[in-house]
C-alpha positions as CSV (number, residue, x, y, z in Angstrom):
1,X,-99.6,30.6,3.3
2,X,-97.5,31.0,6.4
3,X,-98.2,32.9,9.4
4,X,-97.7,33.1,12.4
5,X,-100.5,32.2,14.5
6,X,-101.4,32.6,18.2
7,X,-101.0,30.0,20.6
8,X,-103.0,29.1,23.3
9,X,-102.6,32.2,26.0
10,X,-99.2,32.5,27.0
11,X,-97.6,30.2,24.6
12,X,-95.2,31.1,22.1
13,X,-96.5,32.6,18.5
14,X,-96.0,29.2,16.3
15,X,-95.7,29.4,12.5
16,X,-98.6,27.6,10.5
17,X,-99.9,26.9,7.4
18,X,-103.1,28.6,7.1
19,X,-105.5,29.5,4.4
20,X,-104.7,31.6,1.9
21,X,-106.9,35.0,2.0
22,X,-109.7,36.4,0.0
23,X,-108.9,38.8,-2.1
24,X,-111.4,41.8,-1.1
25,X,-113.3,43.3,-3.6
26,X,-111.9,46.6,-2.9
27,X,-108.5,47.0,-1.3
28,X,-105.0,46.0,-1.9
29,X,-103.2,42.4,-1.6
30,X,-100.1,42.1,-0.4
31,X,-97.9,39.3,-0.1
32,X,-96.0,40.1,3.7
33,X,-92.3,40.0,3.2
34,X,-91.3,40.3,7.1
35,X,-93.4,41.2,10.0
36,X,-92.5,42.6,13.5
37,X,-93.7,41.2,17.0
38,X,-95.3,44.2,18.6
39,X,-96.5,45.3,22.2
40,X,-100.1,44.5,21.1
41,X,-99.1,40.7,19.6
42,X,-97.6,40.9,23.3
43,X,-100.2,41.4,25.5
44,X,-102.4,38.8,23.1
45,X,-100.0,36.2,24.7
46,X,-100.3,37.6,28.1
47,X,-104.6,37.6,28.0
48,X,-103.8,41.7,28.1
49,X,-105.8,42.1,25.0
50,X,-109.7,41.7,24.8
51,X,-109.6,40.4,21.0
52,X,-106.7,38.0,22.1
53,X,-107.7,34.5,21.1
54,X,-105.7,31.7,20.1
55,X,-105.9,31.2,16.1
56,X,-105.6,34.8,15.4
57,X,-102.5,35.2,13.1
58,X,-101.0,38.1,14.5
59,X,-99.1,41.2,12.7
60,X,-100.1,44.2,11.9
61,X,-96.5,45.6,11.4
62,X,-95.4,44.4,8.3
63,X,-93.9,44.9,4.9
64,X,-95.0,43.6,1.6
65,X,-95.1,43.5,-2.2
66,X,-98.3,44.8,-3.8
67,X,-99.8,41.4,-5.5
68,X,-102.8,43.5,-6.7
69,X,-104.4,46.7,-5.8
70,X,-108.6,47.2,-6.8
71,X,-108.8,51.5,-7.3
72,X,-111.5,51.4,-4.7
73,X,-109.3,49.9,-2.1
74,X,-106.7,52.6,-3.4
75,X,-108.0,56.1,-1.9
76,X,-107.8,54.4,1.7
77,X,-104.0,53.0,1.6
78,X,-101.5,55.0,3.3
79,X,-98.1,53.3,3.0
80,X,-94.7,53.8,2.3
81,X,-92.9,53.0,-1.2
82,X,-89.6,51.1,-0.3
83,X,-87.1,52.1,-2.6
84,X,-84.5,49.4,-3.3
85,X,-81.4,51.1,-4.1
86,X,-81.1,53.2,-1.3
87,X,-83.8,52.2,1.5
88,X,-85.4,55.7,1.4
89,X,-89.0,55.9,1.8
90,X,-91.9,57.8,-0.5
91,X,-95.2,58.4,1.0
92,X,-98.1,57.3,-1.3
93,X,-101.8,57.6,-0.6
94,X,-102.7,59.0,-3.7
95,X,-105.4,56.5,-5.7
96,X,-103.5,54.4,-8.0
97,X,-100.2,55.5,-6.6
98,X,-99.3,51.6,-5.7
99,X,-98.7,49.4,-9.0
100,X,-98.7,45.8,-8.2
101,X,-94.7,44.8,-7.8
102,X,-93.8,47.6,-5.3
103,X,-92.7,47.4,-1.6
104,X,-94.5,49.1,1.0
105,X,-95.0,49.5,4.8
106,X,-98.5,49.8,5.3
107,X,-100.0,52.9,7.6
108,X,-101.0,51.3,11.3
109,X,-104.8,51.9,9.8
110,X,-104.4,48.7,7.4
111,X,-105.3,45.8,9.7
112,X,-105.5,42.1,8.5
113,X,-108.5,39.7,8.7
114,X,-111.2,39.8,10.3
115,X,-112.4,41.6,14.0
């Protein structure tokens, strides 16, 4: 997959090809449509952050269709349904409330990799 990665310290974020993720045995797989560039991806390029380190691939903003979604994983997702025709937003966090195929915005809670 593509990602994009940090740098050495204070470098620009490049875009990589990196391995392609695990799926967990209980949680939900998304593939990331867009990601934002936040204050914390910031500060990992300034050495602000203590769990900055080059090789992390940064973004925990992000958008994404469900791939698939384990019920286990379920009753911990918080995220927002994205509907298509009009860009209005649905909360779900109720287990099995994301089908694979739909659009969310994860909550801030749902983090990527590992710490």
């Amino acid at each position: 997959m593509r990602a994009a990665v940090q740098s050495a310290n204070k470098d620009p974020h490049s875009i990589e090809n990196v391995p392609d993720p695990e799926f967990p045995g209980d949680g939900v797989f998304l593939k990331v449509l867009a990601y934002g560039v936040c204050h914390c991806d910031w500060h990992g390029r300034t050495d602000e952050h203590p769990l900055a380190r080059p090789g992390n691939v940064s973004g925990h903003e992000h958008c994404g269709e469900v791939l698939a979604a384990r019920p286990a994983g379920l009753s911990q997702v918080m995220a927002r349904e994205v509907r298509h025709s009009d860009a209005s937003a649905q909360l779900a966090a109720l287990v099995g409330a994301i089908p694979p195929g739909i659009a969310v915005i994860p909550g801030f809670a749902a983090q990527a990799g590992e710490e």
